[in-house]
Every structure is written in structure tokens, then in C-alpha cells.
C-alpha positions in Angstrom: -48.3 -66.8 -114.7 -48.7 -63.9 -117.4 -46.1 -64.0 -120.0 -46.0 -60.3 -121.6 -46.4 -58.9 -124.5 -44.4 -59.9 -127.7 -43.9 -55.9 -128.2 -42.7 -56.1 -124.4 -40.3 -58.8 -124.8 -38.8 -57.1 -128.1 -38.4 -54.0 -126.6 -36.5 -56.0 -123.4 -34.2 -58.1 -126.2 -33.2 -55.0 -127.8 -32.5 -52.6 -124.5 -30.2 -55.7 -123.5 -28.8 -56.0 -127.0 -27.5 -51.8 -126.5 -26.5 -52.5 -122.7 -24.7 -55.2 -124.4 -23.5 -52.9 -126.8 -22.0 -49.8 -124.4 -20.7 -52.9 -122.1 -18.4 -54.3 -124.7 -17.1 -50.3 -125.5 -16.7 -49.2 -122.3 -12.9 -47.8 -121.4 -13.4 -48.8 -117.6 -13.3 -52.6 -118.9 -9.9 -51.6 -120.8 -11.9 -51.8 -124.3 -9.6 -48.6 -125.1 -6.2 -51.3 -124.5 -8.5 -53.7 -127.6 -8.9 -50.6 -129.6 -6.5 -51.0 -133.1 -7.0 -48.8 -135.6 -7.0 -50.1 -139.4 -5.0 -49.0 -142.3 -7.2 -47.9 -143.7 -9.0 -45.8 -141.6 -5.9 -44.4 -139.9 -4.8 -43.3 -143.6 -8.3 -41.6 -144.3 -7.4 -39.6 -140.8 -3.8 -38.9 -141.8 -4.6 -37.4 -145.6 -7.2 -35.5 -144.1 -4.9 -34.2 -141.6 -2.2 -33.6 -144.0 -5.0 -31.8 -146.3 -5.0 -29.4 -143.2 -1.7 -28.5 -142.9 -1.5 -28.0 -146.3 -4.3 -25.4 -146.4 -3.2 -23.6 -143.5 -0.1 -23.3 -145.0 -1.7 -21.6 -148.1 -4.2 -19.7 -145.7 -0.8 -18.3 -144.1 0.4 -16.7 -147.2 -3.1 -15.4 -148.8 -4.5 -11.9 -147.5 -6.2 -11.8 -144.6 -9.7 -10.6 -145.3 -12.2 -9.2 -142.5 -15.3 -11.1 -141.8 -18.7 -10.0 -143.0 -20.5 -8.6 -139.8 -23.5 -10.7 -137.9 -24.3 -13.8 -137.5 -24.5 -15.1 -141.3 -20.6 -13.8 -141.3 -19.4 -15.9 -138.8 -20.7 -19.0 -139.8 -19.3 -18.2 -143.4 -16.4 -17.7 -141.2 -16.0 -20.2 -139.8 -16.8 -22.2 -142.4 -13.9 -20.8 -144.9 -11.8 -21.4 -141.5 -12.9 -24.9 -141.4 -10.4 -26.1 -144.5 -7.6 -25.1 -141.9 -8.8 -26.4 -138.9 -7.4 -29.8 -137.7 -10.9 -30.4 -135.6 -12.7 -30.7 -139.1 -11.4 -34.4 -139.5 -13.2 -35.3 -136.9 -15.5 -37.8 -138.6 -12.9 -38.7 -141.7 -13.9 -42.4 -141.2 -17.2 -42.5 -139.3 -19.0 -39.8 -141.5 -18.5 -42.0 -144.4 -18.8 -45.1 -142.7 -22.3 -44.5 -141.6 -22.9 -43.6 -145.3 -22.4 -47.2 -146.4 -25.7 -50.0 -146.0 -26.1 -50.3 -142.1 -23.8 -47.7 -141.2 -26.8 -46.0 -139.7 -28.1 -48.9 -137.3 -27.0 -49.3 -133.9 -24.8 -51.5 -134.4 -23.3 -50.0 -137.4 -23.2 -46.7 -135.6 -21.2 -47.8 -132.7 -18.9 -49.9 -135.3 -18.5 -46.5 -136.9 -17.5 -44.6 -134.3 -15.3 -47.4 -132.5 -13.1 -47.7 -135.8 -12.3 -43.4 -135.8 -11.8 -43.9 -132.6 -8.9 -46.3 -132.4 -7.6 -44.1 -134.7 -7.3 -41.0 -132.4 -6.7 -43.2 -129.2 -3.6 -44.0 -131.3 -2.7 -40.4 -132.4 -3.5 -39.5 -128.4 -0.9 -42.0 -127.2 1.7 -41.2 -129.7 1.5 -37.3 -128.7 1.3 -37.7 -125.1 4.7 -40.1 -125.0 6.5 -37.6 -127.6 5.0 -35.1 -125.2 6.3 -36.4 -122.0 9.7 -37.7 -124.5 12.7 -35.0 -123.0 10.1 -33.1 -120.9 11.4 -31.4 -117.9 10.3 -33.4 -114.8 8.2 -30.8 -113.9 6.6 -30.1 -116.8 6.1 -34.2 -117.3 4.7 -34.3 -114.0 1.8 -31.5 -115.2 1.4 -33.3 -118.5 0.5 -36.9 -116.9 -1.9 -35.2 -113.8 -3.7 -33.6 -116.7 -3.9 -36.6 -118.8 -5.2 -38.2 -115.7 -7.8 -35.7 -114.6 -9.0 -35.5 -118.5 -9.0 -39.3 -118.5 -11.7 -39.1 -115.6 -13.4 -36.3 -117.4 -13.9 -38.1 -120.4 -15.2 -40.8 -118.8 -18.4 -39.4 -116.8 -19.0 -37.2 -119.6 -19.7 -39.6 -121.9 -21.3 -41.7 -119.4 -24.2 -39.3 -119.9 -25.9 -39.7 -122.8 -26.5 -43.4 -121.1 -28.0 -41.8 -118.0 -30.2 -39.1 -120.0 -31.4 -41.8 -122.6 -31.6 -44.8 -120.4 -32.7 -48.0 -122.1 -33.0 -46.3 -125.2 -31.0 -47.9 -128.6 -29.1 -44.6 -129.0 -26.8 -45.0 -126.3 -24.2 -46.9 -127.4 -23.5 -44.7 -130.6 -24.0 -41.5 -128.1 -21.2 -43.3 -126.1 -18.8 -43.9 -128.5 -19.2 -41.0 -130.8 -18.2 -39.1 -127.0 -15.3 -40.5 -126.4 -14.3 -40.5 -130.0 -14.6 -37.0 -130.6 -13.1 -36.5 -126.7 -10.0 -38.6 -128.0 -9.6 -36.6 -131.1 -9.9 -33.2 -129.3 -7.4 -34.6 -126.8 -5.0 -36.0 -129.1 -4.6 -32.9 -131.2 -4.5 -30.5 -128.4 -1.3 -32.4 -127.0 -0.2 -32.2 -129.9 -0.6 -28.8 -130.3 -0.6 -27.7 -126.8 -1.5 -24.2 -127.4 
């Protein structure tokens, strides 16, 4: 009997190690009920969301000035708008995180993401009970078939990355850095709900 390659078996350790990986993440094995966000990182998401507020405020009683024409306008744009737009603290813990020694590996990657990401599931789940808190039954009936529908959305979607990069290393961060920035987007929309 053959025994392959030690490049071979490597390559088979380490697609297991990252099916592993998205396994142990995945929301259809109720990993999103395990989430719990740190203090620290849920802090890091709440100053820069308060930083936001702040310079909206302050954006609100400036003058308005036109953008420069073309494409090099908008991106200064959008840019400028950035400082006032709650999306931007998408990546207040993982940006940094990934920074640090390892942050950048696999496994650090997927650490990375999973910690943001408890924080938003939290903010989600807090603006979808205020949300539904006093609504109007029909109106609470709209909100939790949406939630549900986006629930499945966010599911397949970031199921892709595993189908378009199968047995690669990358798809566990792909995976979680989807339904992190899914969950944030979510969470402040309900928020919001504009």
C-alpha cells in the first residue's frame, strides 16, 4: 500500500484543521447562542459608535459643501462622510486584532472576526427586542418575518466563500468576517430602520 506524500498529508491535516475551523463557527450548530462578547471589545465598538454620533452631530451644524465632480470627488466624499457613518466601525476590534502577532493566521483571523462579531450579535438582539418592545402587532409581525428571511439570507451567503474556495485555509475567516459584517449591517439597520 502507497502511503502519500508528506506535502499530501499536510495539505489534508490542514484542509481538516479549517473544516474544523468553519464547523465550530457555524450559526446552524447554534455557535451564534455561544457567542459573548468581551468588555473590552464591546467598549472598543461602543466609543467608536459614540465617536459617530458625535461627529454627525457636528457634521449637522457645519455648512454643507458640494462635492468635487468625478470619481476622485466621491471617494473624497465619501471618505469625509465616513467620520459620520455608523458602518465605519465595522472592524473596531478585528482590524486591530489582526494587527497584533498571529492576528493574521487562520486561526487568528477567525478569532478576530468571531470576537467583533459577538459584539454585534449582541447590539442585533438588543435592537430587534427594543424593536419589537411596544410594536403594533402588525408591525411586530413584519419585523420578526424579516428578521427571519434575513436570518436565512445571511446564512447561504456567507456559506459561499466555503463553496467558491473549497478546501482552501481562507474559508473560515471568509465565513466569519460574513456574518460579522452581515450582523453589524443588520444590527444597525434595526436600529435605525430607515
Amino acid at each position: 500500500m502507497a502511503t502519500k506524500p508528506l506535502s499530501a498529508r499536510i495539505r489534508l491535516v490542514a484542509r481538516l484543521a479549517v473544516s474544523a475551523a468553519v464547523f465550530f463557527v457555524s450559526p446552524a450548530l447554534s455557535e451564534t447562542n455561544r457567542l459573548r462578547a468581551n468588555p473590552a471589545d464591546r467598549a472598543a465598538v461602543e466609543a467608536c459608535l459614540k465617536l459617530v454620533d458625535e461627529n454627525a452631530k457636528q457634521a449637522a451644524q457645519g455648512q454643507v459643501e458640494d462635492e468635487a465632480p468625478g470619481p476622485a470627488g466621491r471617494l473624497a466624499g465619501a471618505a469625509k462622510a465616513a467620520a459620520t457613518q455608523s458602518e465605519s466601525c465595522i472592524g473596531a476590534v478585528t482590524v486591530p486584532c489582526q494587527q497584533e502577532p498571529g492576528g493574521y493566521s487562520t486561526v487568528g483571523m477567525i478569532d478576530c472576526n468571531t470576537r467583533e462579531w459577538a459584539v454585534w450579535d449582541e447590539l442585533l438582539n438588543r435592537a430587534y427586542n427594543s424593536a419589537l418592545k411596544g410594536a403594533e402587532p402588525k408591525l411586530a409581525t413584519a419585523l420578526r418575518g424579516t428578521q427571519r428571511a434575513w436570518l436565512q439570507w445571511r446564512e447561504q451567503r456567507c456559506k459561499l466563500p466555503a463553496i467558491e474556495n473549497e478546501g482552501g485555509s481562507i474559508v473560515g475567516p471568509l465565513y466569519t468576517d460574513c456574518m460579522l459584517g452581515a450582523t453589524a449591517r443588520q444590527a444597525l439597520w434595526l436600529e435605525r430602520r430607515e
